[in-house]
C-alpha positions as CSV (number, residue, x, y, z in Angstrom):
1,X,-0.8,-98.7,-7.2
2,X,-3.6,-97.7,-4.6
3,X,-6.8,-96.9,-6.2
4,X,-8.3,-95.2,-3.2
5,X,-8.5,-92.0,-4.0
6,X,-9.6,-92.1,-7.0
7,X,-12.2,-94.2,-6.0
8,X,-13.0,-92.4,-3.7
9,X,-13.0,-89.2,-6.0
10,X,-15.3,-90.7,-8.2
11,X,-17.9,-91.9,-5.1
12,X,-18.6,-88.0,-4.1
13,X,-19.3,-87.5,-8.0
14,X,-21.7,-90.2,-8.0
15,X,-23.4,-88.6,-4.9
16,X,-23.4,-85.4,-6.8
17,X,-24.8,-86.7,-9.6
18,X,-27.6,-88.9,-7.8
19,X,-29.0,-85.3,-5.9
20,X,-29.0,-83.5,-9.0
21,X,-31.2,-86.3,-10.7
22,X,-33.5,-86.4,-7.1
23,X,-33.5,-82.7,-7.3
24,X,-34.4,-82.6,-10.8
25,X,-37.4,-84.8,-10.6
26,X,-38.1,-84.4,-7.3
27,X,-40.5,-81.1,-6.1
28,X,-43.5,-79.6,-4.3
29,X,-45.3,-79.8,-7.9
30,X,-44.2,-83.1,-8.9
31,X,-42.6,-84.3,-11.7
32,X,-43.7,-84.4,-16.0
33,X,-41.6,-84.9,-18.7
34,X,-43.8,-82.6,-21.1
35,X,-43.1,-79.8,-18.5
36,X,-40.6,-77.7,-19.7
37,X,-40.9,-74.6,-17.8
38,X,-41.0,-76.6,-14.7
39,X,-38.1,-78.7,-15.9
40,X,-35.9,-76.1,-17.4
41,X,-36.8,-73.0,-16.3
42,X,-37.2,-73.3,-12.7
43,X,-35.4,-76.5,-11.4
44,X,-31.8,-76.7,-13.7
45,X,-30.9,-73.3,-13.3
46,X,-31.0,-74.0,-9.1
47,X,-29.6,-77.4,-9.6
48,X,-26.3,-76.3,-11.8
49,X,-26.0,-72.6,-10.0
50,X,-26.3,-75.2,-6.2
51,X,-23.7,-77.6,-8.3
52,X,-20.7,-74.8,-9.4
53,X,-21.5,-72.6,-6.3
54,X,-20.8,-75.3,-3.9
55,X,-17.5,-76.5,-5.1
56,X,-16.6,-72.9,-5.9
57,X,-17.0,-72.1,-2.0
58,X,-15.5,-75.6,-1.4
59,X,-12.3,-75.1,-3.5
60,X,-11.4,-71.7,-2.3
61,X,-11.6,-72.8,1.3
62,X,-9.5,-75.5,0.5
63,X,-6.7,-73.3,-0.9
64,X,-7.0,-70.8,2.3
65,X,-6.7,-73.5,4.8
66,X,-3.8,-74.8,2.7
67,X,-2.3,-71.3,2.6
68,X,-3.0,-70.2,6.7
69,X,-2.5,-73.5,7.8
70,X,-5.7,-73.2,9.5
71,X,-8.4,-75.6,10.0
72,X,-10.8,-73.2,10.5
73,X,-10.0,-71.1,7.2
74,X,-13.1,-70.6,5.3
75,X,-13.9,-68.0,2.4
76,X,-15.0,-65.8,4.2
77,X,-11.7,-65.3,6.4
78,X,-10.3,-62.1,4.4
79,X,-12.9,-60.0,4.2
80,X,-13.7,-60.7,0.5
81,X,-17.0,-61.9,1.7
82,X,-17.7,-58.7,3.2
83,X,-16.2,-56.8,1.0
84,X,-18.8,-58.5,-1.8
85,X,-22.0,-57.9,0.8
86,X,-21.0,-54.3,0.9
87,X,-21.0,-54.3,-2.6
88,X,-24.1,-55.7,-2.8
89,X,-25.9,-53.7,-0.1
90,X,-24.8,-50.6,-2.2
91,X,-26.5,-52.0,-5.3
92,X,-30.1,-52.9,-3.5
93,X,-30.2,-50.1,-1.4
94,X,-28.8,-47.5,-3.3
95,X,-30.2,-48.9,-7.3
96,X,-31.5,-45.6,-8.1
97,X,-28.2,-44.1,-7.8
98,X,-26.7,-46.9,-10.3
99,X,-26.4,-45.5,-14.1
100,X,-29.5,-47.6,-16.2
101,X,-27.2,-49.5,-18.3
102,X,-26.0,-51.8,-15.6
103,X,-28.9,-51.6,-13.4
104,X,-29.7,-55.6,-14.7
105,X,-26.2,-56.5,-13.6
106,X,-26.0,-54.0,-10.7
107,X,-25.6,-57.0,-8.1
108,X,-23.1,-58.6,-10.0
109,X,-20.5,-55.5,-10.7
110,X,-21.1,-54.2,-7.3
111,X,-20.4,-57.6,-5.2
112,X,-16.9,-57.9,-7.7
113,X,-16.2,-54.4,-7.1
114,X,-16.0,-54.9,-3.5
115,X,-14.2,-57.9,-3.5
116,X,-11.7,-56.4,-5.9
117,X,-11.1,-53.5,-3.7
118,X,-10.3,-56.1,-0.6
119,X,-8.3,-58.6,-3.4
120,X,-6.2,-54.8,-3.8
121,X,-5.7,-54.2,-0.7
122,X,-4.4,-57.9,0.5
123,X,-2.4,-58.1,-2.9
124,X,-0.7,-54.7,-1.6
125,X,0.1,-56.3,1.9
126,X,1.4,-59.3,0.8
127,X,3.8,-57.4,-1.5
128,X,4.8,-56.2,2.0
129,X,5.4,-59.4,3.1
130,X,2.7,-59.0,5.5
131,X,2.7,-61.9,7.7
132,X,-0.7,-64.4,7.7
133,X,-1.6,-63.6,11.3
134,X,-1.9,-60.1,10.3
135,X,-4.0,-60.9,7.3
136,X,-6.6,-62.8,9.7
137,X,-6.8,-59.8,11.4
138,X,-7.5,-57.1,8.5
139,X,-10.0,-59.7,7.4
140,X,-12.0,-59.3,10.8
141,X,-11.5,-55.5,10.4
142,X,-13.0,-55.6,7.0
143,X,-15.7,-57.2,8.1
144,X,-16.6,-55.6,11.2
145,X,-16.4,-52.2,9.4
146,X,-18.6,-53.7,5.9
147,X,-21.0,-54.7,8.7
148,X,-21.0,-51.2,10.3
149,X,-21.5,-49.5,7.2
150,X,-24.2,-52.1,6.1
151,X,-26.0,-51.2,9.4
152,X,-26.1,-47.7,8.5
153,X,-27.3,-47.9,4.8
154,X,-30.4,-49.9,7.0
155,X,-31.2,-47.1,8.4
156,X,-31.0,-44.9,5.2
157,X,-33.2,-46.5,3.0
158,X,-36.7,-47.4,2.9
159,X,-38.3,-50.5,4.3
160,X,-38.8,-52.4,0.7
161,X,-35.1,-52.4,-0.3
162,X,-34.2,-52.9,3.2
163,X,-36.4,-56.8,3.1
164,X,-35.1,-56.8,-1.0
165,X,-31.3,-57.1,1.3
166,X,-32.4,-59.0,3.7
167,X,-33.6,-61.5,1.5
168,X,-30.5,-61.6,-0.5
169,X,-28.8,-62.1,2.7
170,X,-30.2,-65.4,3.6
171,X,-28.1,-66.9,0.8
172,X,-30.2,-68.7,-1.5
173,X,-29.1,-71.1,-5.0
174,X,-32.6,-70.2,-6.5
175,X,-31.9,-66.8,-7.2
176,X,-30.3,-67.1,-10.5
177,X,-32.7,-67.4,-13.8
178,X,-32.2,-69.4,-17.1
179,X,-31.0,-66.1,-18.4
180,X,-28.6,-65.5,-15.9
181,X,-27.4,-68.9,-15.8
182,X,-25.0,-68.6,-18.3
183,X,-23.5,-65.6,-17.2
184,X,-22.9,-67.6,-14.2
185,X,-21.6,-70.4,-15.6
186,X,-18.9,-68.6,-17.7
187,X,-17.2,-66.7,-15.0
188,X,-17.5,-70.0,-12.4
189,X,-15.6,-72.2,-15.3
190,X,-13.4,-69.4,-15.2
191,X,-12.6,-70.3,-11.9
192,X,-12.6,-73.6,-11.9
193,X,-9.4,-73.5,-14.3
194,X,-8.0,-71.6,-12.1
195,X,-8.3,-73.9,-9.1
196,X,-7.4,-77.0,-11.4
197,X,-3.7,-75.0,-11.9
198,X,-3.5,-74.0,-8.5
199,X,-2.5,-77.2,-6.5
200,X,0.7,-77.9,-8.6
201,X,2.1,-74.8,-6.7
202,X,0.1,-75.3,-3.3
203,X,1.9,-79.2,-3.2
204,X,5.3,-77.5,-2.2
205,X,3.8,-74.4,-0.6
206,X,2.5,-76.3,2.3
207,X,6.3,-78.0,3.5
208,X,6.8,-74.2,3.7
209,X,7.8,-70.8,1.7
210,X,11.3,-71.7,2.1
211,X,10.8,-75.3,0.4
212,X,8.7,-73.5,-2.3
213,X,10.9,-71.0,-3.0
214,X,13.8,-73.7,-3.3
215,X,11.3,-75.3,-5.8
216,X,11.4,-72.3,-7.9
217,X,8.0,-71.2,-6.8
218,X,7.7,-67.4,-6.8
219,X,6.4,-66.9,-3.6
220,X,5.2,-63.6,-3.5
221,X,3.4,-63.7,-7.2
222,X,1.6,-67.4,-6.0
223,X,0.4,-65.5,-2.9
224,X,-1.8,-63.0,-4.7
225,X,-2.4,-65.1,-7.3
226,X,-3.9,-67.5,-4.6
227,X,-5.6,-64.1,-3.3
228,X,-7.1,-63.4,-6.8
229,X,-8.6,-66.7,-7.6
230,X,-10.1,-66.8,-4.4
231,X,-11.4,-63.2,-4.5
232,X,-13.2,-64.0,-7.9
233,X,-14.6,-67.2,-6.5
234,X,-16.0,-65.9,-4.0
235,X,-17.4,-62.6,-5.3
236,X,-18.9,-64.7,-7.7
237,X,-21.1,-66.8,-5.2
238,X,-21.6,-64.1,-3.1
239,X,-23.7,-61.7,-6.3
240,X,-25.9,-64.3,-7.3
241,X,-26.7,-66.5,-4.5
242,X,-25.7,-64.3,-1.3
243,X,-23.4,-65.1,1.4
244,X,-23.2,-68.5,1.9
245,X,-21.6,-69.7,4.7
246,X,-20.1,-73.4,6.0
247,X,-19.5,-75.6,3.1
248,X,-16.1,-73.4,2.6
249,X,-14.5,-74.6,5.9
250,X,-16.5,-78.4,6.3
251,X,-16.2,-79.5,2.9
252,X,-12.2,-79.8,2.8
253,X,-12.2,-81.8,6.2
254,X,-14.8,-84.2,4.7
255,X,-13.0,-84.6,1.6
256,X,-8.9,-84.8,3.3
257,X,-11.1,-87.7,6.3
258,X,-12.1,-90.5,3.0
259,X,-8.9,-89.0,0.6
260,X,-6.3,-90.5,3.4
261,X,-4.0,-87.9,0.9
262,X,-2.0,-85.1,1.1
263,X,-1.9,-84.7,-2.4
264,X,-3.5,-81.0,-3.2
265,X,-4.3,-82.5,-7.0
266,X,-6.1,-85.1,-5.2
267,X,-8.2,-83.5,-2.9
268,X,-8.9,-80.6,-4.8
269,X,-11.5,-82.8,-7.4
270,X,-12.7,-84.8,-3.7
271,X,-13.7,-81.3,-2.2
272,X,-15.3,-79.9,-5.3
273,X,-17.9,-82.6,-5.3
274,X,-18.3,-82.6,-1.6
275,X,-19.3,-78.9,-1.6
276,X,-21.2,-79.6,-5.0
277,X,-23.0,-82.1,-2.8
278,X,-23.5,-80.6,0.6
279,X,-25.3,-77.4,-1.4
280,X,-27.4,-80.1,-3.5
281,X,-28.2,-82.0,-0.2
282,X,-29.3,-78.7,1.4
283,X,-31.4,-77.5,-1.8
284,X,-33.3,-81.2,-0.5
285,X,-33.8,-80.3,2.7
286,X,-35.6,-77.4,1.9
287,X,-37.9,-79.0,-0.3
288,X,-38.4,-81.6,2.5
289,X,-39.4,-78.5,4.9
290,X,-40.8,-75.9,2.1
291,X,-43.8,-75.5,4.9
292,X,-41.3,-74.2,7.4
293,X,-40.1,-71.5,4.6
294,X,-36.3,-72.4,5.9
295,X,-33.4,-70.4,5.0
296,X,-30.1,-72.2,3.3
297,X,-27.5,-71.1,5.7
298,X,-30.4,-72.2,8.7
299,X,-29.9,-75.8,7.3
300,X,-25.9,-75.3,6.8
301,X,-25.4,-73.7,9.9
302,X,-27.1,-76.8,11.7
303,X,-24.7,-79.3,9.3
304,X,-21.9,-76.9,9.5
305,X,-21.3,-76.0,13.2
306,X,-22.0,-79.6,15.0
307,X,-18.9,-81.0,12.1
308,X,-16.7,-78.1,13.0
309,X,-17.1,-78.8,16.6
310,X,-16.2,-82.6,15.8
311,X,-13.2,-81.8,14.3
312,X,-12.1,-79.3,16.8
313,X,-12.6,-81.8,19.3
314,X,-10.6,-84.6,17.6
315,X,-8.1,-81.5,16.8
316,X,-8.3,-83.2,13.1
317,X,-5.4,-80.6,10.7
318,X,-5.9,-79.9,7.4
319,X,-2.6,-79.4,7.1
């Protein structure tokens, strides 16, 4: 029996768990065991929220590269990413319009509201057997339009809620607080059970929907269920910690280059720890530069894009 994936599986989770234990004692005010706010209020609540949003991002772009048969696939691919900023713009920049009640949680409802209304709208196309080029496309019009009608809500609103956005924009894992956290937690496990079931179904979509539906796979009903999961996933990243961009599309070629495996079940545990660890590795980085004041997508987008343009030059597949 070869043991190499699962090897291999279990290397990325001890990376993982090495940068959470630098990250968790490692910081620009040190380090004291008696220091529980430090310890627990501050530095686990960035460490677990960096942890579960990374392989969230990294799991979702795994199944939509599996599902367009694109390399290049990432989370933010149909529009749900959008869809979720809009969502959130609308929360920041129009709070006193939000009823009282939900104003704590204003973020949150808004960013799943908008990626439910794009979820809708795919889950009614693909009921239309819509084909996937078609889908790349709406996502790009969904986005260009969410960025249009983000650009005017700019110039609506005053300056403060206006940075407030911005701010959110940059993507950020230290957004989330001890209160939060759990909140967080619950709704990523929630996902996470959902991309554990997933690659049973994935397996013998990728030979094609004609294989899958002779597999007794129904097709249409896996589609949107593919949709939803990644909808959700995403949504979910996107209120707390912003858009965060990258680790979706690198993480899966990372994982498939060491896994040597075509096996979704396989890969899928490999690419959650290699997302968990690129967003724990980046978390680093920014301590390392915390003069500089860096932004995490400015340290993604430097990992992220010279990887891509690897791959696309060695015209490495996912699929």
């Amino acid at each position: 029996m070869n043991d190499r994936p699962l090897v291999t599986i279990f290397s990325f989770f001890l990376i993982t768990v090495l940068l959470a234990a630098i990250l968790l004692v490692y910081g620009e005010a040190g380090f004291n065991v008696q220091d529980d706010l430090l310890l627990w209020q501050l530095r686990f609540p960035k460490i677990i929220v960096a942890l579960m949003a990374g392989g969230m991002l990294a799991g979702s772009g795994l199944l939509l590269q599996v599902f367009f048969q694109n390399p290049l696939a990432g989370p933010d691919l149909l529009g749900i990413n959008a869809g979720s900023c809009l969502g959130v713009a609308i929360a920041i920049m129009g709070a006193s319009f939000l009823p009282a009640g939900i104003a704590p949680f204003g973020q949150t409802l808004m960013a799943m509201l908008g990626a439910l209304s794009v979820f809708l709208l795919l889950t009614f196309l693909v009921r239309k057997n819509i084909n996937r080029i078609s889908l790349l496309i709406l996502g790009l019009l969904i986005a260009s339009f969410t960025a249009s009608f983000i650009s005017v809500l700019v110039n609506m609103t005053p300056s403060l809620q206006v940075k407030n956005f911005l701010m959110w924009s940059m993507g950020s894992f230290q957004g989330v607080t001890i209160e939060e956290l759990p909140y967080f937690v619950g709704f990523g496990l929630l996902g996470l059970v959902f991309l554990a079931i997933l690659p049973k179904g994935l397996n013998q979509f990728i030979i094609g929907e004609n294989y899958a539906r002779s597999m007794g796979v129904d097709v249409k009903r896996f589609k949107t269920i593919l949709i939803l999961v990644c909808s959700f996933l995403v949504a979910i990243v996107t209120a707390y910690c912003g858009p965060i961009g990258f680790i979706g599309i690198i993480a899966p070629h990372i994982a498939r280059t060491f896994m040597k495996r075509s096996d979704i079940r396989l890969v899928m545990p490999a690419v959650f720890f290699v997302g968990s660890s690129l967003a724990l590795f980046t978390e680093l980085i920014l301590i390392f530069t915390s003069e500089y004041s860096l932004a995490t997508n400015s340290i993604l987008g430097l990992i992220g894009a010279p990887v891509i343009a690897l791959y696309l030059y060695r015209d490495r597949r996912v699929v």
